[in-house]
Every structure is written in structure tokens, then in C-alpha cells.
C-alpha positions as CSV (number, residue, x, y, z in Angstrom):
1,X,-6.8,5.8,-16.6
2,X,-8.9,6.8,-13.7
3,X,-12.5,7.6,-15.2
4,X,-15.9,8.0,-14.0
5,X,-18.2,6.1,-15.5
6,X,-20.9,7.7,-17.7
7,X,-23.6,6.1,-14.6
8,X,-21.6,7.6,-11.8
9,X,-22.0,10.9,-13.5
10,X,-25.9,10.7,-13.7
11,X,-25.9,9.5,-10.2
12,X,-24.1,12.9,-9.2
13,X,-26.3,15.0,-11.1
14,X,-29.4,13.1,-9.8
15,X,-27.6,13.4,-6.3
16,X,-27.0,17.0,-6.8
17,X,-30.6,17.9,-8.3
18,X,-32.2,16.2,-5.1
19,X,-29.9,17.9,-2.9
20,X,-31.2,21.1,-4.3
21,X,-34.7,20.2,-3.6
22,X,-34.2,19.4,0.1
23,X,-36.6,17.3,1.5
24,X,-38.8,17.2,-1.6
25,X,-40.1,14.0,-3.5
26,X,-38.9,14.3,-6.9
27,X,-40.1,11.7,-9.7
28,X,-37.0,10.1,-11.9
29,X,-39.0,11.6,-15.2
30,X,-38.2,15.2,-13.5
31,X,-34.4,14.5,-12.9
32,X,-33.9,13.2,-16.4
33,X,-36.2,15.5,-18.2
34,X,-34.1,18.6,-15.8
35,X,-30.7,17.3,-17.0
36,X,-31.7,15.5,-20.9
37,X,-31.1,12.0,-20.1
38,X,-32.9,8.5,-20.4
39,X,-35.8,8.0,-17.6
40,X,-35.0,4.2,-17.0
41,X,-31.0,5.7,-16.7
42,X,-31.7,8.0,-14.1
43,X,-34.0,5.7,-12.4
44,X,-31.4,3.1,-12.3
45,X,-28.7,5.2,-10.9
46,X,-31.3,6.3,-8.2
47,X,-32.1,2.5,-7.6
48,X,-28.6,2.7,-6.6
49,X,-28.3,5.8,-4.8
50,X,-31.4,4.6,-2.6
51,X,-30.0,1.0,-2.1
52,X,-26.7,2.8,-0.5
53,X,-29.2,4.8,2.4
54,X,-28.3,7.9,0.7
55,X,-31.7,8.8,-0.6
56,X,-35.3,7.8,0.4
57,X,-37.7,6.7,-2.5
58,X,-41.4,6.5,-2.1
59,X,-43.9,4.5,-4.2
60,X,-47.2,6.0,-5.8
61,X,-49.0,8.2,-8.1
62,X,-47.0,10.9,-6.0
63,X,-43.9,9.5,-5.6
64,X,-40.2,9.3,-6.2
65,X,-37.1,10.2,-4.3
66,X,-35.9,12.9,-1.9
67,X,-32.6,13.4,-0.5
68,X,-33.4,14.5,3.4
69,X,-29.7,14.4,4.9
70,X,-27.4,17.0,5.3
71,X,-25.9,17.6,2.5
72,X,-22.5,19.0,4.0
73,X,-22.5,15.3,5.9
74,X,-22.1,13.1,2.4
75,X,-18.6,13.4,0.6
76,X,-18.0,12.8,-3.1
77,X,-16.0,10.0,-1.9
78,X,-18.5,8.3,-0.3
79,X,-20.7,9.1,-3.5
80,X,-18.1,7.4,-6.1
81,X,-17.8,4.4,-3.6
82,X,-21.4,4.2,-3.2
83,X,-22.0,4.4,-7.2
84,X,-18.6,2.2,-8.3
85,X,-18.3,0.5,-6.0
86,X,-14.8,-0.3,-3.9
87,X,-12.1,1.5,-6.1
88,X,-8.6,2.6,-5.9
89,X,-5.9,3.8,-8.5
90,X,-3.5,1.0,-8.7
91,X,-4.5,-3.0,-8.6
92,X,-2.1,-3.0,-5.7
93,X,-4.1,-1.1,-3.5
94,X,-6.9,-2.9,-4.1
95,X,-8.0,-5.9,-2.0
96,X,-10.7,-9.4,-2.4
97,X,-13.4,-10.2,0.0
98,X,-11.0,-11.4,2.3
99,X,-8.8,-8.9,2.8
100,X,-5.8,-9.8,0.8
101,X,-4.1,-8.0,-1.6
102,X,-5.3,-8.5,-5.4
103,X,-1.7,-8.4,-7.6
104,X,0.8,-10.7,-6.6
105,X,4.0,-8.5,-7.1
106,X,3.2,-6.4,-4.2
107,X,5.5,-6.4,-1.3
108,X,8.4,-6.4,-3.8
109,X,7.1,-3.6,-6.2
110,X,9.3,-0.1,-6.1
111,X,6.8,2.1,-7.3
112,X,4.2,0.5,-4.8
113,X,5.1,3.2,-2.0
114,X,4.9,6.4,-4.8
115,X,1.1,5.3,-5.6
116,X,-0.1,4.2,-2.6
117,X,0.7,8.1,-1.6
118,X,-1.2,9.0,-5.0
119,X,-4.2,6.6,-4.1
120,X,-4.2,8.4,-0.3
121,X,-3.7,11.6,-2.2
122,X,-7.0,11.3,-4.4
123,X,-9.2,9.5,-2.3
124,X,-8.1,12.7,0.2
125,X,-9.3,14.8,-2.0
126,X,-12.6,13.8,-3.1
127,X,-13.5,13.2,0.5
128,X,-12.9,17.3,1.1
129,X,-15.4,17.9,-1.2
130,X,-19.3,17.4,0.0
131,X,-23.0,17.4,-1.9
132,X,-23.3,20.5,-0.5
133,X,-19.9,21.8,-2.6
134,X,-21.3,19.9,-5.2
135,X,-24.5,21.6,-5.0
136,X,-23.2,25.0,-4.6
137,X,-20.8,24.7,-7.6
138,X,-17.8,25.5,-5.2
139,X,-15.0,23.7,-4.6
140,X,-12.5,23.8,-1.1
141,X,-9.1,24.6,-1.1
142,X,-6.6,22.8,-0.7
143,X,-7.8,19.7,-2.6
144,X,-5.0,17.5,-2.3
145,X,-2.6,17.1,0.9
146,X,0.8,17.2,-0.1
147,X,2.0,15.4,3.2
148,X,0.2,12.7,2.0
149,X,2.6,12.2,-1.3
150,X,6.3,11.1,-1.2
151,X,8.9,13.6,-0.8
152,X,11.7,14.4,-3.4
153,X,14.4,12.8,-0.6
154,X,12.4,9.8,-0.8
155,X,12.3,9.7,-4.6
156,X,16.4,9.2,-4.3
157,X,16.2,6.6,-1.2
């Protein structure tokens, strides 16, 4: 079943608590004593979230990280890729290094067609929602596009 990883969710709320302090360098003892979480987890999830470009770290007595982007500008899409890595619902969907599709079965699978429309349909959806929705606690409406999934007359077909 689709699930975020227990990591991915620190990384959002270490995302989320820098995107609040705009611009400000924020030690990883700050995050994880804010939240109640292990120090060497946080910093290992902002490792990660400063090896992807999203946020800046800085060495030092003073230092940390800081989050100086727009925050409207980085998706939670972009956010699960960056802390997952390359992901999608069904093995079908889902290619190697070179391009080529990982299960073997599928140009000749029926349901193939039904979730790649449920793949498009998530991925859709957590690209509508931004670090600044994130921030805010709000989410946009609609989430998922419904053109995106199959129709009942294709169901039959």
C-alpha cells in the first residue's frame, strides 16, 4: 500500500518548520527539539533536503539550515520525490535507469490502463498542493482531477 515513510514525514515537518522561518538559519537540534524527534534523524533528513537544492545549510557555531525559496514554488510532489526518491503506485509505471519498463507483463496487462490513470491521478494531486499549503495548514480544492481517471464507458470497453 502506498505509504510515506516515517523519514519522509520528518523531512516535511523539518521542510515545513523552515518554511515558517523564512530566510532564517535554523540548527537541526531546534527542528527536532520543536517537533520531539531524534537530532541525528532530523539532521539526516535535512542532509537530504539540502542535497536536493531545496534548502541551504551553513556550517558553524551559528549555523544550520534555512529554506530561502518561495514556498508557493515547491510542490509536495516534488518534496516526496526529492525525499523517496523516484516513485509511482503500480511496478508497471515504474521505469530502470534506462528508461524501460520494470515488470514484464506490461503491454498485455488489463488493469494497466485503470492505474496508470490512478498513478496520474495522485501524482496530480500532490503536485496542487505547495510548502506554502503545507505551511498554512490548508489544502486546495479540487485535489484530484477526475479527467485524469477512466470513465465508467471505458470500464465496459
Amino acid at each position: 500500500m502506498l505509504k510515506i515513510s516515517r523519514l519522509t514525514d520528518y523531512g516535511l515537518l523539518a521542510a515545513i518548520y523552515l518554511s515558517r522561518k523564512h530566510g532564517e538559519i535554523v540548527s537541526a537540534r531546534e527542528i527536532a527539539e520543536f517537533y520531539h524527534l531524534p537530532v541525528p534523524t532530523i539532521t539526516k533528513v535535512l542532509k537530504t533536503l539540502n542535497q536536493g537544492g531545496l534548502v541551504q545549510s551553513y556550517r558553524g557555531v551559528a549555523g544550520g539550515y534555512s529554506f530561502d525559496n518561495d514556498p508557493e514554488t515547491v510542490t509536495l510532489g516534488q518534496l516526496l520525490e526529492l525525499l523517496e526518491g523516484p516513485w509511482d503506485l503500480v511496478e508497471c509505471e515504474t521505469t530502470d535507469e534506462k528508461g524501460h519498463a520494470r515488470c514484464s507483463i506490461r503491454s498485455g496487462c488489463p488493469s494497466r490502463r485503470f492505474m496508470f490513470g490512478i498513478n496520474l491521478a495522485i501524482k496530480g494531486a500532490f503536485e496542487q498542493i505547495t510548502l506554502g499549503d503545507l505551511t498554512r495548514g490548508s489544502v486546495p480544492v479540487p485535489l484530484i482531477d477526475k479527467s485524469a481517471l477512466p470513465t465508467a464507458t471505458s470500464r465496459t470497453q
